[in-house]
C-alpha positions as CSV (number, residue, x, y, z in Angstrom):
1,X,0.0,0.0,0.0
2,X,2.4,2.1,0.9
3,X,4.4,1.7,-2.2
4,X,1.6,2.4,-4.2
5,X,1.2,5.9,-2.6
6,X,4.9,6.6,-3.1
7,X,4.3,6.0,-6.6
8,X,1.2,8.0,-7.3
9,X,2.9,10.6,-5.4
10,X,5.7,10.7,-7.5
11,X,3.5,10.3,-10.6
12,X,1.5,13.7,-9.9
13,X,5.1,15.5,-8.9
14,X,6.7,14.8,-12.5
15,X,3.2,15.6,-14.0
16,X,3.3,18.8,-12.1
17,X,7.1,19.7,-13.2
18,X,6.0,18.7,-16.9
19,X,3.2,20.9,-16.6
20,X,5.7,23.7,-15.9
21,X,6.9,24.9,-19.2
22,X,4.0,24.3,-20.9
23,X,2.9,27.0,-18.5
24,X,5.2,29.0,-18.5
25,X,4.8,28.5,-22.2
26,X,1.2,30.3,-22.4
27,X,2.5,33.2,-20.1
28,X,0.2,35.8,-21.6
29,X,2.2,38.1,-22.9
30,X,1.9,41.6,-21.9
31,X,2.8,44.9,-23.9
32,X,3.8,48.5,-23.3
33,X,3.2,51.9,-25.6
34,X,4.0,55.3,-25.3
35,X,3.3,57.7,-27.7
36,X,4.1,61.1,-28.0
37,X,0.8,62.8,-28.5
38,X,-2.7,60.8,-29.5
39,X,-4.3,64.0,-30.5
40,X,-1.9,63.6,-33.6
41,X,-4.4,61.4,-35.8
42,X,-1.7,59.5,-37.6
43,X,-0.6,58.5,-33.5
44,X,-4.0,57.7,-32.7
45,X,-4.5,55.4,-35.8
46,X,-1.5,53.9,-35.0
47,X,-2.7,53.3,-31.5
48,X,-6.2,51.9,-32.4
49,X,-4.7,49.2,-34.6
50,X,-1.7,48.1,-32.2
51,X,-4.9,48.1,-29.9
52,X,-7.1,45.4,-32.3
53,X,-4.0,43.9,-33.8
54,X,-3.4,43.1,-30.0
55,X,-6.6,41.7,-28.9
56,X,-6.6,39.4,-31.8
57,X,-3.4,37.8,-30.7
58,X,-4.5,37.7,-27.7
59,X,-1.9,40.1,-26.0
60,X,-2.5,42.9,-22.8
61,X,-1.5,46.1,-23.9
62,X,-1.0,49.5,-22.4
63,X,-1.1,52.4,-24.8
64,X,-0.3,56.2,-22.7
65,X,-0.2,59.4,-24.3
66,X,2.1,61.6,-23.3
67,X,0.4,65.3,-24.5
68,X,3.8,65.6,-26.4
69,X,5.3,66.2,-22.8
70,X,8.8,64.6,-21.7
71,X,8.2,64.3,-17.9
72,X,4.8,62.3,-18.6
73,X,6.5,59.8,-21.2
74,X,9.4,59.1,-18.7
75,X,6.6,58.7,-15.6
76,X,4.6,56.4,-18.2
77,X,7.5,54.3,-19.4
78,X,8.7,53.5,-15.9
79,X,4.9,52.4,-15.0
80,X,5.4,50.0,-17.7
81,X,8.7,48.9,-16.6
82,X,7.8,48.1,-13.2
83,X,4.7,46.5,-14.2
84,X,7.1,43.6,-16.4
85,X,5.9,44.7,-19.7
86,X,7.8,42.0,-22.1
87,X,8.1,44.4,-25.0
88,X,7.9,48.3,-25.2
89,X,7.3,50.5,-27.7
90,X,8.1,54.2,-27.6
91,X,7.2,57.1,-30.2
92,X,9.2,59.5,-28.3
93,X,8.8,62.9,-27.6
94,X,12.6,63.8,-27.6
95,X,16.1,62.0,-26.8
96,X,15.3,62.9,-23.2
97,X,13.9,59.2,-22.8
98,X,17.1,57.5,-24.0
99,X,18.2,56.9,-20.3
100,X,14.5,55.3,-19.2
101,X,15.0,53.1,-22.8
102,X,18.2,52.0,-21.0
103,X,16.7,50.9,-17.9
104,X,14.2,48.8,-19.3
105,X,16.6,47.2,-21.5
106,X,18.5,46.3,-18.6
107,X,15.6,44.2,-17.6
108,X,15.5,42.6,-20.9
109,X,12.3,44.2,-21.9
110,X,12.8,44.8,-25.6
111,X,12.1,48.0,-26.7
112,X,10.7,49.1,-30.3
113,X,10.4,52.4,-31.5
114,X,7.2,53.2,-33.9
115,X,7.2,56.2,-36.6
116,X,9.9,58.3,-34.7
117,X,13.6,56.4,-35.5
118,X,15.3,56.2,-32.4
119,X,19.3,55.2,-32.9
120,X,19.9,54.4,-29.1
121,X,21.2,50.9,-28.8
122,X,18.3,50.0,-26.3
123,X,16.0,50.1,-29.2
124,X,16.3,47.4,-31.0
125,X,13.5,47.4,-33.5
126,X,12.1,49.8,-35.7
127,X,8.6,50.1,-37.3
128,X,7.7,52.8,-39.3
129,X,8.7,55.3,-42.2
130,X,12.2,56.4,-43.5
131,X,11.0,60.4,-42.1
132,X,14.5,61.4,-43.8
133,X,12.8,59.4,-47.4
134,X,10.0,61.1,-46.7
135,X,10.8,64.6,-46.6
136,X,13.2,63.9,-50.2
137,X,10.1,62.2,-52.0
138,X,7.8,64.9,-50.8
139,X,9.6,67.6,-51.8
140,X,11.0,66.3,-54.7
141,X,7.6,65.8,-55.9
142,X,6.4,69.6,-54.8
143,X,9.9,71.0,-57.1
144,X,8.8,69.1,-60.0
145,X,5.2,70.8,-59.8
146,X,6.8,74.0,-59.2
147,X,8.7,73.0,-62.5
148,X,12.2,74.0,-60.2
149,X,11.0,77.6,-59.8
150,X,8.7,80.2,-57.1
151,X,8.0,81.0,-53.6
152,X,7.6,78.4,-50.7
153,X,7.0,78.2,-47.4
154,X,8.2,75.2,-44.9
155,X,6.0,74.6,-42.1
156,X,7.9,71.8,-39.8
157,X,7.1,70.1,-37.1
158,X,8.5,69.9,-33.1
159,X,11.6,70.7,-33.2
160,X,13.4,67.7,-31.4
161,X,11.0,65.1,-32.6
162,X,12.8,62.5,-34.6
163,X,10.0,63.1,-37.3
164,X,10.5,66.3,-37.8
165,X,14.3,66.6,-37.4
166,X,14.1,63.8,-40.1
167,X,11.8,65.6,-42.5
168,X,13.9,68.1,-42.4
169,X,16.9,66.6,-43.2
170,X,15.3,65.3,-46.2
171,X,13.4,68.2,-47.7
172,X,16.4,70.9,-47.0
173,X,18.5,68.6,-49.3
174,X,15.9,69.0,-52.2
175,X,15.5,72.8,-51.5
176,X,19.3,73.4,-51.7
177,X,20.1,71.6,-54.6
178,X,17.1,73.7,-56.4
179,X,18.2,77.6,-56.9
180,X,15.3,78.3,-58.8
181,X,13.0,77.6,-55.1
182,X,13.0,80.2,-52.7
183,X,12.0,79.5,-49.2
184,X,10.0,82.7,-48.3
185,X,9.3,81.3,-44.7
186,X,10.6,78.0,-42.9
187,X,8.9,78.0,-39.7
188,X,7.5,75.3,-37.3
189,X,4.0,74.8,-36.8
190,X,5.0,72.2,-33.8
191,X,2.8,69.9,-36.0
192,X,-0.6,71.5,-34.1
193,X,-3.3,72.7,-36.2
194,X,-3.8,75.7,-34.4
195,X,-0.5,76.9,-34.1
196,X,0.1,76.4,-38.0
197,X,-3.0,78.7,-38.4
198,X,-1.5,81.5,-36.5
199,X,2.1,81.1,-38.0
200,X,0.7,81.0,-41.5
201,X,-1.7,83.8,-40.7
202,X,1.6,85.6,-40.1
203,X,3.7,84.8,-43.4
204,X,0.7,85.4,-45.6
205,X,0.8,88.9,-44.3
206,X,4.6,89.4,-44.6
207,X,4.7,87.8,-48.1
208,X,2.1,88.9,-51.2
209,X,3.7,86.5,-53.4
210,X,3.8,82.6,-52.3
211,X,2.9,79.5,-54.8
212,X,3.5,76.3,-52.6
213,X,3.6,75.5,-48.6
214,X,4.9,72.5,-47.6
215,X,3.8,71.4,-44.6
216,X,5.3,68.3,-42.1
217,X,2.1,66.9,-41.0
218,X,-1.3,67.5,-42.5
219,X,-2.8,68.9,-39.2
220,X,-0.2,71.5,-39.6
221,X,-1.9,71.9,-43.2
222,X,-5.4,71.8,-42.1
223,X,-4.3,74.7,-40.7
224,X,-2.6,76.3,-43.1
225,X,-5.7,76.2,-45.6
226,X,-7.3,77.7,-42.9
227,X,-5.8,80.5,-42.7
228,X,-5.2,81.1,-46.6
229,X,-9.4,80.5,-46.8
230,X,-9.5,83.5,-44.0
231,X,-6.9,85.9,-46.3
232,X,-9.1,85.4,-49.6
233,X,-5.6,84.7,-51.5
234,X,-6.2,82.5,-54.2
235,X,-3.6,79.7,-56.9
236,X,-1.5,78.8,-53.3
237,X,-0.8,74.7,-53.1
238,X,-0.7,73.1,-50.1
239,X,1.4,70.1,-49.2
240,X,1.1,67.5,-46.4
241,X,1.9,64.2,-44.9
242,X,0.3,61.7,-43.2
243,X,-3.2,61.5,-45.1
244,X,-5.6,61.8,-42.0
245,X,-9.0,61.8,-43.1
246,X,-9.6,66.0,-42.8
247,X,-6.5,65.9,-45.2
248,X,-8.0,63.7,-47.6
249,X,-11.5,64.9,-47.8
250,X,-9.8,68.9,-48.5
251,X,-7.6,66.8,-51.4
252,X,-11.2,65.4,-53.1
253,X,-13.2,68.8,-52.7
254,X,-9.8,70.2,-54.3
255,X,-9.0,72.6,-51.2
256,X,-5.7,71.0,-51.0
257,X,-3.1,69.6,-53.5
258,X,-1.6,66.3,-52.3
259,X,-0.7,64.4,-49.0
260,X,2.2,61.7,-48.5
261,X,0.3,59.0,-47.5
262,X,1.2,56.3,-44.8
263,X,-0.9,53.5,-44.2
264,X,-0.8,54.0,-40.0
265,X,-3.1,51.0,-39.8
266,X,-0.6,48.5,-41.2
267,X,2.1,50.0,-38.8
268,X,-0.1,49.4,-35.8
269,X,-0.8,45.5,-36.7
270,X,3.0,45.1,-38.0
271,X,4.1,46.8,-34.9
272,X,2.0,44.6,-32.4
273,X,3.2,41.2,-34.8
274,X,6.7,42.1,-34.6
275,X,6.5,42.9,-31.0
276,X,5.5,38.9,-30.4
277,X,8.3,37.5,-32.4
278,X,11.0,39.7,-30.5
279,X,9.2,38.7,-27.0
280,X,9.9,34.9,-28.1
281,X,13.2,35.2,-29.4
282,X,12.9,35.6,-32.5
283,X,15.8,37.7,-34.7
284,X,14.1,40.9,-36.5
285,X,16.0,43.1,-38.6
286,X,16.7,46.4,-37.3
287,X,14.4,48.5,-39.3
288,X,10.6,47.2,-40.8
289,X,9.7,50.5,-43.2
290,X,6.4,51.0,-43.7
291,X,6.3,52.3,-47.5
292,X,4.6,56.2,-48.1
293,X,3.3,57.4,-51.5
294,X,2.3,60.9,-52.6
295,X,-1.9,60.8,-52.5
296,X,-3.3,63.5,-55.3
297,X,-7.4,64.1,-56.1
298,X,-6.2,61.3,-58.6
299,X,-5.8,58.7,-56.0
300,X,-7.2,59.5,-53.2
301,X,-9.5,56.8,-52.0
């Protein structure tokens, strides 16, 4: 008898410790993501679709915004780190997070960075668009329908954001190589809709003559038409990126003159995806770009 216990109680401890790493197996996993500023609608697509993307995997994830302010991303990214996140994802407000990156690196959480490239070697995946690319194809395309010559104004972003350090990188190159442009105006609309408004409201008054504005973000150019539809000035193009919906809809009633369109809902889902092969070990390369194109009445959907 009293073997037979011995034996049943050995049976149920090894079926116990089998059970272990199949347990430790279906650990759910659980996910992390800060992004700068969700009133940005390219962010908050971005969001909703990491959000989906991550029920249907069945993943928990934690999505902050940080109202484009640095203290808030650093107190929401060390919530995530104590609370084990496996895999973290950051669309930063500045480099003033690359220390809270390291930390939770340390701890083996692996951290991706979405739309904003981040070049810190705690990141260790990147999802998103070449914002350098961007900034060349966009204004390459604005030159050629300026046929190389007239008046322009640059309305950029945050200065600080990767984005919009990036876009400028890539559009300055284009301008300088092109005599015939003449940048009227380069001035940051800190990618808010309101604040482009009141910036443009200003150049339009300090320059009679201006054919193109090219604008970082389409917010920025939702307000920029608004303030050209308040002067009465007439035959000025306007140039955005990021295709949110206002954008669009001003490109198909002809208010506006193109976009470069991202598709943020493909960047949410890859993001999320990608985030599930890093947490299991799996080798990613470095960089997955998301691919823009430049959206005209023509195309627009």
């Amino acid at each position: 008898m009293k073997r037979t216990i011995g034996v049943l109680a050995l049976a149920v401890v090894l079926a116990v410790a089998g059970a272990l790493p199949a347990q430790a197996a279906m650990k759910k996993l659980r996910f992390g993501a800060s992004f700068s500023g969700l009133h940005h609608p390219a962010y908050a697509t971005v969001a909703k679709h990491m959000r989906s993307e991550a029920k249907k995997l069945g993943v928990d994830i934690i999505i902050t915004d940080s109202q484009d302010k640095l203290a808030k991303q650093i107190n929401d990214l060390e919530d995530m780190i104590t609370k084990g996140v496996d895999v973290l994802f950051v669309n930063t407000v500045s480099k003033g997070t690359e220390p809270t990156l390291r930390k939770a690196a340390a701890k083996g959480i692996k951290v991706v960075a979405v739309q904003r490239w981040n070049s810190d070697p705690a990141v260790v995946h990147f999802v998103g668009t070449d914002n350098k690319e961007m900034g060349r194809i966009g204004a390459e395309w604005v030159v050629k329908q300026m046929k190389g010559k007239g008046n322009l104004v640059v309305m950029s972003g945050i200065p600080g954001a990767a984005s919009s350090d990036d876009r400028k990188v890539g559009s300055d190159a284009v301008w300088a190589k092109n005599k015939g442009i003449k940048v009227v105006a380069h001035q940051t609309g800190m990618y808010n809709r309101v604040k482009a408004l009141e910036v443009m409201e200003n150049i339009l008054q300090k320059n009679k003559k201006i054919d193109w504005v090219f604008c970082y973000n389409d917010s920025m150019a939702m307000g920029v038409l608004g303030a050209i539809r308040a002067s009465g000035r007439k035959g000025i193009n306007v140039f955005g990126m990021d295709a949110i919906k206002d954008a669009v809809q001003a490109i198909k009633r002809g208010e506006m003159t193109a976009t470069l369109a991202i598709p943020f809902d493909e960047e949410g889902r890859v993001s999320v995806r990608n985030g599930v092969k890093l947490a299991k070990g799996e080798k990613l390369p470095k960089s997955h770009v998301i691919q823009a194109f430049v959206m005209t009445k023509g195309n627009a959907p």
